[in-house]
N, CA, C and O atoms as a GROMACS GRO file, in nm:
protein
  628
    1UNK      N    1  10.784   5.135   6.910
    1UNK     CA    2  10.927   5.123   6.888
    1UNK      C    3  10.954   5.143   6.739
    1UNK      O    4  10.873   5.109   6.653
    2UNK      N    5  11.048   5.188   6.717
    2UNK     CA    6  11.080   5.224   6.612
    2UNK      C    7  11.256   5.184   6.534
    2UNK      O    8  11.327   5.134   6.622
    3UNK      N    9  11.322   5.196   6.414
    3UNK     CA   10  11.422   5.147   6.410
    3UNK      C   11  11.497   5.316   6.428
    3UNK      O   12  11.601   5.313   6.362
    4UNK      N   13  11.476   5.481   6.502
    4UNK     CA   14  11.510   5.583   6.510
    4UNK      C   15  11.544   5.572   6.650
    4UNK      O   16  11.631   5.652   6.683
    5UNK      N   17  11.496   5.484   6.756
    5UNK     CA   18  11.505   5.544   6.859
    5UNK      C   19  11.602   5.510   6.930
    5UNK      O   20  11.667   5.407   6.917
    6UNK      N   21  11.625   5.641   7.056
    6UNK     CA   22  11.740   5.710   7.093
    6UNK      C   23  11.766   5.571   7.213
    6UNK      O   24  11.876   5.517   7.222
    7UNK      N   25  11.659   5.533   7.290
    7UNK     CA   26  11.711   5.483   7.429
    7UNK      C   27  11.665   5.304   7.399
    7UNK      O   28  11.663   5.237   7.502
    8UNK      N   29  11.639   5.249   7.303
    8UNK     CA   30  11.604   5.099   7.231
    8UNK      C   31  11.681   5.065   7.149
    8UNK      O   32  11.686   5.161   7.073
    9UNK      N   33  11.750   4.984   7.109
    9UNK     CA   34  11.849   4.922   6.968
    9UNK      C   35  11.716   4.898   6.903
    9UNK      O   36  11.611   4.906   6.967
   10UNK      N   37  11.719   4.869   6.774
   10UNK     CA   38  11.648   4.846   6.682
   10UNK      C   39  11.607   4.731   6.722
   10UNK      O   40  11.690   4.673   6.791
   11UNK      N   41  11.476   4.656   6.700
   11UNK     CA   42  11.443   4.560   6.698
   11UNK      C   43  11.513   4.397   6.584
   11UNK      O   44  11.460   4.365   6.477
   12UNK      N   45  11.604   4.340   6.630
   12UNK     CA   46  11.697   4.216   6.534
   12UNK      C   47  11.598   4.123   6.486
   12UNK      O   48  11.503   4.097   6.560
   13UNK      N   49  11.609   4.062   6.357
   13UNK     CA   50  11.487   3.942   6.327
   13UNK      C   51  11.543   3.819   6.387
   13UNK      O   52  11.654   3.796   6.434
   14UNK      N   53  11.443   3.749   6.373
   14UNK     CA   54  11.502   3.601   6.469
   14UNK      C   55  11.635   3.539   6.382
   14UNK      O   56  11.664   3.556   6.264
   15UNK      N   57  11.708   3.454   6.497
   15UNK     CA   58  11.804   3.406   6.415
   15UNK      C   59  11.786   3.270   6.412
   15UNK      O   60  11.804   3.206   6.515
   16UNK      N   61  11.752   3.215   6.306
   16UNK     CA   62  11.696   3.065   6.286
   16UNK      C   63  11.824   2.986   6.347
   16UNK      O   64  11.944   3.012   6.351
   17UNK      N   65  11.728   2.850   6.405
   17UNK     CA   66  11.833   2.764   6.484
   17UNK      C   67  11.879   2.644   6.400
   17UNK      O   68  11.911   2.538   6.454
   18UNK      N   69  11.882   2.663   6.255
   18UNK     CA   70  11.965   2.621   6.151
   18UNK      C   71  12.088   2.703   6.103
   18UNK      O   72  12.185   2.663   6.038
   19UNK      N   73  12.060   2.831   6.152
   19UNK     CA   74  12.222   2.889   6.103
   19UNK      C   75  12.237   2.958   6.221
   19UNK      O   76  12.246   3.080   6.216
   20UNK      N   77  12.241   2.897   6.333
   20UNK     CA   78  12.311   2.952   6.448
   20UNK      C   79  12.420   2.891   6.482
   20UNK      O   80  12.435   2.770   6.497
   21UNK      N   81  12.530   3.010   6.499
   21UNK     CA   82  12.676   2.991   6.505
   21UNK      C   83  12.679   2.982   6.666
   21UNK      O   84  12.637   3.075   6.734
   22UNK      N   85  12.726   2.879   6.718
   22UNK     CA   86  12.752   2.885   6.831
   22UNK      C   87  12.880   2.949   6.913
   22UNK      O   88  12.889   2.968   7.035
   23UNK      N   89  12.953   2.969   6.835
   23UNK     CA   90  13.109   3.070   6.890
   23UNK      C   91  13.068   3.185   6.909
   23UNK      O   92  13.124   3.250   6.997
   24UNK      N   93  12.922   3.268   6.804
   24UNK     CA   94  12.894   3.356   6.854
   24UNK      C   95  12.770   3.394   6.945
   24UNK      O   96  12.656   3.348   6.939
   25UNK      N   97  12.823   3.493   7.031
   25UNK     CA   98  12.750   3.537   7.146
   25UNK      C   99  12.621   3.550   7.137
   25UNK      O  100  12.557   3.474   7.209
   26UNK      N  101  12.543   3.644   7.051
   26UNK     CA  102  12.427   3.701   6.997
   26UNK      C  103  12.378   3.572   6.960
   26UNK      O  104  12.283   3.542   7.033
   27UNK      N  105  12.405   3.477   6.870
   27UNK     CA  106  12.310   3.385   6.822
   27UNK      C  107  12.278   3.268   6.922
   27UNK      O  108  12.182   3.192   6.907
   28UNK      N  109  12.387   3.258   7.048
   28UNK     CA  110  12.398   3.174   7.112
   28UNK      C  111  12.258   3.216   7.238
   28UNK      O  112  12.194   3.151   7.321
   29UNK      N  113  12.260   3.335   7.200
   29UNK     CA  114  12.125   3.348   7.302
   29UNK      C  115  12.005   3.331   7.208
   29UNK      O  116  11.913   3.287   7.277
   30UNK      N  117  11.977   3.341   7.115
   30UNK     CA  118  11.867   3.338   7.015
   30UNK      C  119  11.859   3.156   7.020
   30UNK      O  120  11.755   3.093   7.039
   31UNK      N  121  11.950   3.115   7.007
   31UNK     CA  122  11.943   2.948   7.011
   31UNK      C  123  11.902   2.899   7.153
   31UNK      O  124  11.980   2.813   7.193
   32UNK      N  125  11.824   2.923   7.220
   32UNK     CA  126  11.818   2.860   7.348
   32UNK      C  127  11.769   2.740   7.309
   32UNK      O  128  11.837   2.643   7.342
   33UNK      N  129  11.656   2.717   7.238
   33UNK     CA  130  11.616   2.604   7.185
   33UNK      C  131  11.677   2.509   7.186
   33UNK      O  132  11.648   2.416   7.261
   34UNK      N  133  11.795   2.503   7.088
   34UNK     CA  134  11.917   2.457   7.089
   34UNK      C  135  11.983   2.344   7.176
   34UNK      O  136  12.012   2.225   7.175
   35UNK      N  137  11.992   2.514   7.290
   35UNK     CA  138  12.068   2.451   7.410
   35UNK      C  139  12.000   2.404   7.478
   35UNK      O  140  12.052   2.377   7.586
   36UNK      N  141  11.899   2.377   7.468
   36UNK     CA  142  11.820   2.262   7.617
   36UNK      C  143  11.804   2.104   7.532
   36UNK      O  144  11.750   2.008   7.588
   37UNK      N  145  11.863   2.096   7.383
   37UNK     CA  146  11.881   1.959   7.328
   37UNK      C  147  12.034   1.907   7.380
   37UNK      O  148  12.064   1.791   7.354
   38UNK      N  149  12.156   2.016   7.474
   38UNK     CA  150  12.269   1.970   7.488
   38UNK      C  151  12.310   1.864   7.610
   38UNK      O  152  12.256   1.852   7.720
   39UNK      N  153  12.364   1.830   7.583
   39UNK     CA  154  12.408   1.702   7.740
   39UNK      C  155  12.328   1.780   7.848
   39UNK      O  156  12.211   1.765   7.882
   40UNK      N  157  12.425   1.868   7.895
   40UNK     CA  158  12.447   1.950   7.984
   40UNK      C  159  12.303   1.973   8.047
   40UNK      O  160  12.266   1.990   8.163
   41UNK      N  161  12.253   1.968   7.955
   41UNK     CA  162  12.075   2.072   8.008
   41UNK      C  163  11.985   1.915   8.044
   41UNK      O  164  11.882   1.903   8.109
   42UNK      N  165  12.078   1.793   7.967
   42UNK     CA  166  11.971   1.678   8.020
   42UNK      C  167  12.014   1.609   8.147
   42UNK      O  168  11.946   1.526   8.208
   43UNK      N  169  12.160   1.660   8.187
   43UNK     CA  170  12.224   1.623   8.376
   43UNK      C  171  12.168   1.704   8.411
   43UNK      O  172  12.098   1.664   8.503
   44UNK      N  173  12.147   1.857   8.382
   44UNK     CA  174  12.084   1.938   8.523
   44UNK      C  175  11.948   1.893   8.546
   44UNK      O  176  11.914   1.889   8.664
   45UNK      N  177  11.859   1.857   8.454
   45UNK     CA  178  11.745   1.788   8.473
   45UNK      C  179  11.706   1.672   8.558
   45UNK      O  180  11.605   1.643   8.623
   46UNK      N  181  11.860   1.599   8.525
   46UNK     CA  182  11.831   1.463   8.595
   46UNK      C  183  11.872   1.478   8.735
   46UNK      O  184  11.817   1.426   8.832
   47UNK      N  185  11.971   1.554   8.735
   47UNK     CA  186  11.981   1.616   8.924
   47UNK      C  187  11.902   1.661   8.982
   47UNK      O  188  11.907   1.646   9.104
   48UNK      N  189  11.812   1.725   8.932
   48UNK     CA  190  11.691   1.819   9.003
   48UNK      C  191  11.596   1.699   8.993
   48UNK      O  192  11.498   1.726   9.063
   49UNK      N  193  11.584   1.598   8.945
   49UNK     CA  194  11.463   1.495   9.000
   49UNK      C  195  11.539   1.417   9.048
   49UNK      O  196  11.473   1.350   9.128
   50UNK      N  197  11.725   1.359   9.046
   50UNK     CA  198  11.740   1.301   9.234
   50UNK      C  199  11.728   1.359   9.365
   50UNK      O  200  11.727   1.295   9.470
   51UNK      N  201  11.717   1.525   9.347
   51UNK     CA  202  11.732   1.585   9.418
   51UNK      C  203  11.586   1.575   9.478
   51UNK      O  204  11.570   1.542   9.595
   52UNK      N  205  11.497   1.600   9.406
   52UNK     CA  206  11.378   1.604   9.463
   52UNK      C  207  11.325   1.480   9.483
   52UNK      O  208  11.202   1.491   9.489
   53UNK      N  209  11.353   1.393   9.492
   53UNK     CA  210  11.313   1.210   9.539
   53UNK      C  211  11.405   1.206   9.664
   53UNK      O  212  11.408   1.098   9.723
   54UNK      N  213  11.475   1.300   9.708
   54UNK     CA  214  11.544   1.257   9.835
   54UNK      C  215  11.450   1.247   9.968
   54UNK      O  216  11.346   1.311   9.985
   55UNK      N  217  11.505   1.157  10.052
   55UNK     CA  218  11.380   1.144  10.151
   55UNK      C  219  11.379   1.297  10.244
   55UNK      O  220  11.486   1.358  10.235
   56UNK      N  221  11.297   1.350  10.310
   56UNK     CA  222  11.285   1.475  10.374
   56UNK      C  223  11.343   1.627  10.269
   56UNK      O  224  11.409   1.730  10.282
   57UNK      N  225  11.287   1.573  10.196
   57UNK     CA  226  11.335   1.700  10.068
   57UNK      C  227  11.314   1.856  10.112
   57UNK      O  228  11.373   1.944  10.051
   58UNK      N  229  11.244   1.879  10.200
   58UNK     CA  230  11.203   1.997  10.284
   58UNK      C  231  11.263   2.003  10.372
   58UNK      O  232  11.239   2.102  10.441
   59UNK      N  233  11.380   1.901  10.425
   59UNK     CA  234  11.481   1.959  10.528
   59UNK      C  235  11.599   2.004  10.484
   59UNK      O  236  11.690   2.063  10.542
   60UNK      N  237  11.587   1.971  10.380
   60UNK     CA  238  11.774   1.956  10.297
   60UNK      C  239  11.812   2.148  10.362
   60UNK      O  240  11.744   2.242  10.404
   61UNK      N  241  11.949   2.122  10.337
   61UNK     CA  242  12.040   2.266  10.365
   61UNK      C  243  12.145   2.247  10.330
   61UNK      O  244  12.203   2.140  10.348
   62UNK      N  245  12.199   2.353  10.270
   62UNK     CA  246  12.292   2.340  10.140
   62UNK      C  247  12.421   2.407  10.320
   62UNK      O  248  12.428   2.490  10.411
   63UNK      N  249  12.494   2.280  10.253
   63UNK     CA  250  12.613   2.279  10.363
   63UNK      C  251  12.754   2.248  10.316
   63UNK      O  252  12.792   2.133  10.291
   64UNK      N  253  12.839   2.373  10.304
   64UNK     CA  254  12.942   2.290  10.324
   64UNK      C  255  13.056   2.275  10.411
   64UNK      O  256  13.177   2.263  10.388
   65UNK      N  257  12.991   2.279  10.510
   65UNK     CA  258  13.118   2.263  10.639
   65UNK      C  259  13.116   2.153  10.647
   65UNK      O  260  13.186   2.107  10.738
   66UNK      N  261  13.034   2.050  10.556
   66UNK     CA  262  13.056   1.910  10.574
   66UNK      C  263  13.173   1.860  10.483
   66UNK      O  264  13.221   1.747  10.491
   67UNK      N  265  13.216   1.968  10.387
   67UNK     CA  266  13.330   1.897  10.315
   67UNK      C  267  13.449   1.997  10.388
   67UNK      O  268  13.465   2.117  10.406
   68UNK      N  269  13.539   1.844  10.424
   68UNK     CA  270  13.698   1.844  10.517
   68UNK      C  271  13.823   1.888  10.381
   68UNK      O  272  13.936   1.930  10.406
   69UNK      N  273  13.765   1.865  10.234
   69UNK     CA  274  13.894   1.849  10.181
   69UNK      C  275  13.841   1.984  10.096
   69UNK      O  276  13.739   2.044  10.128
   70UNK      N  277  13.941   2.029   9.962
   70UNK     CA  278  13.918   2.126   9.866
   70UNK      C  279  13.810   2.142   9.832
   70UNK      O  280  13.765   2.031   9.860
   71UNK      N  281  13.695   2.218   9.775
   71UNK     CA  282  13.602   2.236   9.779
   71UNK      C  283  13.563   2.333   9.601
   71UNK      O  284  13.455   2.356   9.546
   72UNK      N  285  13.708   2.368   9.560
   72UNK     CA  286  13.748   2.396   9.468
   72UNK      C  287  13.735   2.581   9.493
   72UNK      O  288  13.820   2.652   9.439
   73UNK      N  289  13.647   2.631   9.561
   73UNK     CA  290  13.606   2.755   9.591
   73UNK      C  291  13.764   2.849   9.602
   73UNK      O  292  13.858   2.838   9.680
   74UNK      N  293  13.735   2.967   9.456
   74UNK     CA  294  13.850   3.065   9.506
   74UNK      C  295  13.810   3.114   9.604
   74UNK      O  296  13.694   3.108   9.646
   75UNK      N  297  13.923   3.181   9.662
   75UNK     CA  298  13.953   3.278   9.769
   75UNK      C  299  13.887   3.436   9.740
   75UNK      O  300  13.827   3.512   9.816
   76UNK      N  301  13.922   3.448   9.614
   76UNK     CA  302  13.800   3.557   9.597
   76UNK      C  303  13.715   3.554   9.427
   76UNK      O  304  13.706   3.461   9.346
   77UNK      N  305  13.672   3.672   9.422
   77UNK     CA  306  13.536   3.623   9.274
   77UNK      C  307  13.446   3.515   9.343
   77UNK      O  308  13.449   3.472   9.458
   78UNK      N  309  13.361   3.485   9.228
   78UNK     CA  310  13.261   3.386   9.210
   78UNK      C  311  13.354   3.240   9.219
   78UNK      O  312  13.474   3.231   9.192
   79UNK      N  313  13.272   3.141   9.259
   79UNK     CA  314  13.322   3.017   9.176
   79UNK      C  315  13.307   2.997   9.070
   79UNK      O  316  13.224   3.067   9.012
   80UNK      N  317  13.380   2.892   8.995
   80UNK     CA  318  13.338   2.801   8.877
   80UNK      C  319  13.310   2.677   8.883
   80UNK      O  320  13.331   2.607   8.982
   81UNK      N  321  13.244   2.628   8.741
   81UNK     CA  322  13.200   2.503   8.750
   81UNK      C  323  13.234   2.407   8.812
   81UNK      O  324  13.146   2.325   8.840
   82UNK      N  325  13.393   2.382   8.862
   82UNK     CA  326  13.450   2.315   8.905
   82UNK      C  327  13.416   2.277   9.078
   82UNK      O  328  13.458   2.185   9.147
   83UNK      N  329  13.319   2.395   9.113
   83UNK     CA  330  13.276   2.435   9.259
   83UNK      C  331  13.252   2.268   9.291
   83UNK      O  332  13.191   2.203   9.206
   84UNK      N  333  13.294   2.209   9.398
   84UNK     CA  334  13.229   2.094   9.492
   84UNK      C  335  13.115   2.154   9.608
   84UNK      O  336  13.131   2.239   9.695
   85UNK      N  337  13.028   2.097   9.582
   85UNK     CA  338  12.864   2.144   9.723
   85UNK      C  339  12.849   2.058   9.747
   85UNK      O  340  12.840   1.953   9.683
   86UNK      N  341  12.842   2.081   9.843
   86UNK     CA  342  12.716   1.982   9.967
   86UNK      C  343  12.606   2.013  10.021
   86UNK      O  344  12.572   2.131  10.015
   87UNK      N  345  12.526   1.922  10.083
   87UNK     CA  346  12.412   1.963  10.158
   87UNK      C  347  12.330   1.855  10.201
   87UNK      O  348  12.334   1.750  10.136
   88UNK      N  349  12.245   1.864  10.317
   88UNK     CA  350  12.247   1.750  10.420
   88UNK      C  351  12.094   1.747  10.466
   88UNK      O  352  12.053   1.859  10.436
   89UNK      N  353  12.025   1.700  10.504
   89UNK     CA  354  11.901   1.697  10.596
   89UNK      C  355  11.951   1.741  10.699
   89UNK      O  356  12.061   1.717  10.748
   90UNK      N  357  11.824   1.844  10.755
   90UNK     CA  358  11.847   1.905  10.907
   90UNK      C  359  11.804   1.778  10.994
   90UNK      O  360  11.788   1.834  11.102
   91UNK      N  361  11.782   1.671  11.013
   91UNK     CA  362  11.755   1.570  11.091
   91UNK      C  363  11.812   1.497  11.113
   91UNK      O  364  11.780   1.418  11.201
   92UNK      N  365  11.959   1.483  11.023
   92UNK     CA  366  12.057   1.394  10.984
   92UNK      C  367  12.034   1.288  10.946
   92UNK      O  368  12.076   1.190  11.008
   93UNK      N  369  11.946   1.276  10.812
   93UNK     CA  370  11.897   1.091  10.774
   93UNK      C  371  11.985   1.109  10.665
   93UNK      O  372  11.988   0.999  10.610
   94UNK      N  373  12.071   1.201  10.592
   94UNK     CA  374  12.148   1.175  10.488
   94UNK      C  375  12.212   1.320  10.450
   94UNK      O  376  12.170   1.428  10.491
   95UNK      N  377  12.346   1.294  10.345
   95UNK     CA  378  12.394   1.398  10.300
   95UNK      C  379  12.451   1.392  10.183
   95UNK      O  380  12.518   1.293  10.154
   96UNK      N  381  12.434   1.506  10.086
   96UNK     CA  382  12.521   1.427   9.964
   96UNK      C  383  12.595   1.547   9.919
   96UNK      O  384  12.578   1.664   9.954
   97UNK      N  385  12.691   1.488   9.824
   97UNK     CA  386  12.787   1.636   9.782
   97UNK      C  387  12.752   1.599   9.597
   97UNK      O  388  12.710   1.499   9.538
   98UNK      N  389  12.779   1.688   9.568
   98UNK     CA  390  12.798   1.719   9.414
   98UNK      C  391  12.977   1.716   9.379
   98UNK      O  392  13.070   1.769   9.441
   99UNK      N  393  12.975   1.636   9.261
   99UNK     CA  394  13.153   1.628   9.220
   99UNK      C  395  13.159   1.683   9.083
   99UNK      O  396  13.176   1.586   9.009
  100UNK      N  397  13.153   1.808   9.004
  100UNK     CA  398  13.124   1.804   8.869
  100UNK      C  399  13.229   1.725   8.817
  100UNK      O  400  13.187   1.636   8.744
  101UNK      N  401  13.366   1.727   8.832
  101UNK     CA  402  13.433   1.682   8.762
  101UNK      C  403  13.526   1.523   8.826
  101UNK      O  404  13.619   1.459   8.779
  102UNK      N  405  13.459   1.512   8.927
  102UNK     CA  406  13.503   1.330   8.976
  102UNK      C  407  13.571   1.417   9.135
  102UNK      O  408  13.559   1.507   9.218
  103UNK      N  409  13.648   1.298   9.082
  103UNK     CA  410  13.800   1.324   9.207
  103UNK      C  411  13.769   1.275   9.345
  103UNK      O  412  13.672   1.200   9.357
  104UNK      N  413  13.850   1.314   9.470
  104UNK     CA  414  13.836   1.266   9.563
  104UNK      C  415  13.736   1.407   9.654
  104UNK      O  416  13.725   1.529   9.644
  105UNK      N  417  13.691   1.317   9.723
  105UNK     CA  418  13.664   1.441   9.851
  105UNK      C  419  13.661   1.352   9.989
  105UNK      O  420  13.647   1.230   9.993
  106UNK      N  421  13.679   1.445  10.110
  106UNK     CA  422  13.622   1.427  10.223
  106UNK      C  423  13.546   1.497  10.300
  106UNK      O  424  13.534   1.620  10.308
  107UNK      N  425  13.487   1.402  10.363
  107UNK     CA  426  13.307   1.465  10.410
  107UNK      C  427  13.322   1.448  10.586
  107UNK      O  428  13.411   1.374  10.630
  108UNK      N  429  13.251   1.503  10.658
  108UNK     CA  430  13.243   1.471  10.812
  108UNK      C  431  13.083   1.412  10.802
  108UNK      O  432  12.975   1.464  10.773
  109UNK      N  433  13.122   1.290  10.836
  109UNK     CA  434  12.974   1.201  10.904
  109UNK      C  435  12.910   1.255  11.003
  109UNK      O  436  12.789   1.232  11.008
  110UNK      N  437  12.973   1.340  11.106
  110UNK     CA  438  12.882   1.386  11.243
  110UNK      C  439  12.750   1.427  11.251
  110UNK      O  440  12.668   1.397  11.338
  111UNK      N  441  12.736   1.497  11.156
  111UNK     CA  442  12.580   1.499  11.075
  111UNK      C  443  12.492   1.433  11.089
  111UNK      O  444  12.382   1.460  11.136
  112UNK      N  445  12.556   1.282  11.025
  112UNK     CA  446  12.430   1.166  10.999
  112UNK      C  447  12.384   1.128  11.152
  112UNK      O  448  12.439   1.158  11.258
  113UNK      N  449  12.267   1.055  11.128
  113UNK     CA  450  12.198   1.005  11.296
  113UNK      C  451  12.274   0.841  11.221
  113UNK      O  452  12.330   0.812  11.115
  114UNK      N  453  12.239   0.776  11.334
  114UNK     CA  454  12.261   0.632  11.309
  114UNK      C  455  12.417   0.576  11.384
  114UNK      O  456  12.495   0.667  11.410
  115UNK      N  457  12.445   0.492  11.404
  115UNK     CA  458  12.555   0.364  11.435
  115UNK      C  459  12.596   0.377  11.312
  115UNK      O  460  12.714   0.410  11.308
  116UNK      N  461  12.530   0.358  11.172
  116UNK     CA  462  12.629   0.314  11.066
  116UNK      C  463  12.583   0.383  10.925
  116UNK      O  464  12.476   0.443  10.916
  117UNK      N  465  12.652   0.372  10.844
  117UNK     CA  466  12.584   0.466  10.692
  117UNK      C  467  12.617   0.389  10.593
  117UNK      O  468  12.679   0.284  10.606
  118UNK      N  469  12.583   0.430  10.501
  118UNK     CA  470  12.552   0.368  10.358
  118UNK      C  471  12.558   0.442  10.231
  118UNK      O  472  12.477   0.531  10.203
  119UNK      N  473  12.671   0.400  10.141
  119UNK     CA  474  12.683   0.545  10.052
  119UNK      C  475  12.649   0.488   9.907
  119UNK      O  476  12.666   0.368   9.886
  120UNK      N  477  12.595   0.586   9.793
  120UNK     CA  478  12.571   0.576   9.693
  120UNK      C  479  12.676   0.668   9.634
  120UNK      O  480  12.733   0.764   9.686
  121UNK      N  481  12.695   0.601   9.480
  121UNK     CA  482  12.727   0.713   9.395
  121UNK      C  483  12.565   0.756   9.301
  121UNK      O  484  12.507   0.649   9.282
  122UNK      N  485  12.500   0.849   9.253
  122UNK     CA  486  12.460   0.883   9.156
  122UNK      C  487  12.506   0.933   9.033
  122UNK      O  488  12.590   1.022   9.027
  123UNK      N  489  12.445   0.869   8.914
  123UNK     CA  490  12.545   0.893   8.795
  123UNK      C  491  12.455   0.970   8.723
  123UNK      O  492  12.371   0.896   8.672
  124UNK      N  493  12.429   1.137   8.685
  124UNK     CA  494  12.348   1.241   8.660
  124UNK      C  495  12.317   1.207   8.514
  124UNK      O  496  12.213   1.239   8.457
  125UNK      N  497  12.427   1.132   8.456
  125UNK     CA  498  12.399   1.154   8.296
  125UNK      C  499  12.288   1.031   8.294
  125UNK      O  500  12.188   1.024   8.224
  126UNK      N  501  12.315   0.978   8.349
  126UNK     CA  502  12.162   0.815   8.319
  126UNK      C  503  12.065   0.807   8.430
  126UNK      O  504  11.975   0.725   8.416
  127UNK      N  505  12.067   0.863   8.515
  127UNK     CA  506  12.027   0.864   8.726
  127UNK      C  507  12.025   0.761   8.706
  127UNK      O  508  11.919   0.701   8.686
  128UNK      N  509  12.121   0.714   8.704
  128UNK     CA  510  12.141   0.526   8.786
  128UNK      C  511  12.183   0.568   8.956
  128UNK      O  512  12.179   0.684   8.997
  129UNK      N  513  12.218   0.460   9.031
  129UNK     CA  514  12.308   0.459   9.105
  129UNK      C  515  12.309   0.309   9.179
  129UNK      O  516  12.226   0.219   9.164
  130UNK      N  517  12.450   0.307   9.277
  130UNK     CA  518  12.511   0.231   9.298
  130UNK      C  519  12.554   0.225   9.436
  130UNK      O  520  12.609   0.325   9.482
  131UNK      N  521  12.536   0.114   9.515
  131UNK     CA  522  12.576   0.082   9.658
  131UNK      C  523  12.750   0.102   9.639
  131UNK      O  524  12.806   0.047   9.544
  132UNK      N  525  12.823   0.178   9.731
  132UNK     CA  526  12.955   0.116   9.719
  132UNK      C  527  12.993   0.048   9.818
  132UNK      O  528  13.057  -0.056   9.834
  133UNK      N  529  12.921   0.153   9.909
  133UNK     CA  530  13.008   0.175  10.073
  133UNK      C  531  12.960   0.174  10.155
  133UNK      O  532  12.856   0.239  10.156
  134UNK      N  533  13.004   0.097  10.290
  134UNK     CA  534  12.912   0.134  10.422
  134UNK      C  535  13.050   0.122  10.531
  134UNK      O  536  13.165   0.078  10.522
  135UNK      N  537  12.971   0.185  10.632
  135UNK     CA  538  13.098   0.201  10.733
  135UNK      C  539  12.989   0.247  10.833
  135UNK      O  540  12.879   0.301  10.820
  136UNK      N  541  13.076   0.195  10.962
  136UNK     CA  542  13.047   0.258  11.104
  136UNK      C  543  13.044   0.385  11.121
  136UNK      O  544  13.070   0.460  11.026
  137UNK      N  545  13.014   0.430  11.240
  137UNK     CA  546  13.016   0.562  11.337
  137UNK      C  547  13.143   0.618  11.312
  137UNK      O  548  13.214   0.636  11.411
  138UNK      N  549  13.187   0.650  11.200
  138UNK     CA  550  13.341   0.756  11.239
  138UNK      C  551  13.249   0.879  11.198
  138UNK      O  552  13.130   0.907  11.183
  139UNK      N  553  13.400   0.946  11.190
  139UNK     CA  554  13.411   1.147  11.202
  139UNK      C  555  13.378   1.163  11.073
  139UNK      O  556  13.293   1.225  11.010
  140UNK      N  557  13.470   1.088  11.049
  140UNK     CA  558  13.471   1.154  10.860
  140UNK      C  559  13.514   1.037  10.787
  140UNK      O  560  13.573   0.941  10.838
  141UNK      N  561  13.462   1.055  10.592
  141UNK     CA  562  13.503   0.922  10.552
  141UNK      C  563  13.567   1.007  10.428
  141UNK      O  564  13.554   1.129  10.418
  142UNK      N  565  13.655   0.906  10.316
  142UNK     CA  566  13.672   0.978  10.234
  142UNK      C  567  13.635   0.888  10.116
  142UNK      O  568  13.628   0.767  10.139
  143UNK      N  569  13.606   0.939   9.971
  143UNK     CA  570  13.529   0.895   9.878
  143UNK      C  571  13.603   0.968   9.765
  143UNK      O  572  13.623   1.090   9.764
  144UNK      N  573  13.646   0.875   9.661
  144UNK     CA  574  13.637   0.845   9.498
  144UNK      C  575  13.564   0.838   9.424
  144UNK      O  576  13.509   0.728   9.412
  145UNK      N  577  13.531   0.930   9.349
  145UNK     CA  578  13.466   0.907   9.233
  145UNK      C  579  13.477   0.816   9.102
  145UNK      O  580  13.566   0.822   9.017
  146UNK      N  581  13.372   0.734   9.104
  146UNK     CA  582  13.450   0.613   8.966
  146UNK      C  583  13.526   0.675   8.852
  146UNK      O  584  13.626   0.626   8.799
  147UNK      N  585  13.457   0.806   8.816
  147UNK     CA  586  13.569   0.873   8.750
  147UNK      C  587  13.565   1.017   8.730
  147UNK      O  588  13.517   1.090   8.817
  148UNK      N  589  13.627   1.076   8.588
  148UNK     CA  590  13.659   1.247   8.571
  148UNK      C  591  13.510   1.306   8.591
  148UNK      O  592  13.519   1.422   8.631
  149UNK      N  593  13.374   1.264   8.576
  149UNK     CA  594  13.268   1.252   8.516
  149UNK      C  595  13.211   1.338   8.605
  149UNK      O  596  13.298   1.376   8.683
  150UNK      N  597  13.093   1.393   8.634
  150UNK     CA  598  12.960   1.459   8.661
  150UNK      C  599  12.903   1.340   8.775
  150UNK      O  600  12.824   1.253   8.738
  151UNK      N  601  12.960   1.347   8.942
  151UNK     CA  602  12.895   1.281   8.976
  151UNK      C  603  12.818   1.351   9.187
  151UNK      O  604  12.850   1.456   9.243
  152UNK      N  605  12.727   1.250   9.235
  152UNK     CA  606  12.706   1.316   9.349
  152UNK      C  607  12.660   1.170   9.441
  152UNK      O  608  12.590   1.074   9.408
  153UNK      N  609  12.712   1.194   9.533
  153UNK     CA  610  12.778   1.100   9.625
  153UNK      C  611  12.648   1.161   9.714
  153UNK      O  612  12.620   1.279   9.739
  154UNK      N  613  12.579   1.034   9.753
  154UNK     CA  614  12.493   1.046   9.913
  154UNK      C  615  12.512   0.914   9.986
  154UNK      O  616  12.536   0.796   9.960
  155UNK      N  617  12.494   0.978  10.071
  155UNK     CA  618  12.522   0.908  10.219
  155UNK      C  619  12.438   0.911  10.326
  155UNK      O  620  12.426   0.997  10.412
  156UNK      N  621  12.376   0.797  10.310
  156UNK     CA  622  12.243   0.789  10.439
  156UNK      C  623  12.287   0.722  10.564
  156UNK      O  624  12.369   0.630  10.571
  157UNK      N  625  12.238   0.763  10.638
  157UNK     CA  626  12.264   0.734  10.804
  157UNK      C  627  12.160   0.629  10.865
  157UNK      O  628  12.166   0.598  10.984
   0.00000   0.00000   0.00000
């Protein structure tokens, strides 16, 4: 490679992750480093190990005909962050949704096995979590998020 050639850009020197501008584009990819010190990169971490401590982790299936309410999904394009998912064990011992930004949702229980269920919130930024809720055999339940925050709601049967 050379700095002449026709079908390669020139080869760029590194851009140290002391003077990387983050507004711009180019340095913002040179900084990856960076970005795996940001919030953001230490919730997706902590989701992917509640995710993988779930019981039957090899049945899970990303579902969302289990959510009854908005789901945030346009009508056309991609989603955005704002997307609400779900996804459930094929055996029905549990199901949980993802809330990036809080709010309400509703879910259909028909899924779960059991007489009765039992719901958690998980809180991604610390993986704590918390008993709230339990309820009988209905159709569907509906659920609050404690708040605007990054959270994912499971529900075992």
């Amino acid at each position: 490679h050379n700095d002449q050639s026709k079908t390669h850009p020139p080869i760029q020197p590194p851009v140290s992750l002391l003077s990387a501008d983050l507004a711009n584009v180019d340095d913002r990819f040179h900084a990856m480093d960076l970005e795996l010190d940001l919030a953001g990169a230490f919730h997706a971490a902590t989701v992917r190990r509640i995710v993988e401590r779930l019981p039957n982790y090899f049945e899970r299936i990303p579902d969302q005909s289990i959510l009854l309410s908005d789901t945030g999904e346009p009508a056309e394009g991609p989603a955005d962050e704002a997307l609400i998912s779900g996804m459930r064990c094929g055996s029905g011992h549990w199901l949980a949704v993802h809330l990036p930004f809080g709010g309400h949702v509703t879910i259909s229980l028909s899924t779960l096995s059991g007489s009765a269920w039992r719901a958690w919130w998980w809180d991604p930024r610390v993986g704590s979590k918390e008993t709230f809720a339990r309820g009988g055999r209905d159709h569907s339940g509906e659920f609050q998020a404690p708040d605007q925050q990054d959270w994912i709601l499971w529900v075992r049967g």
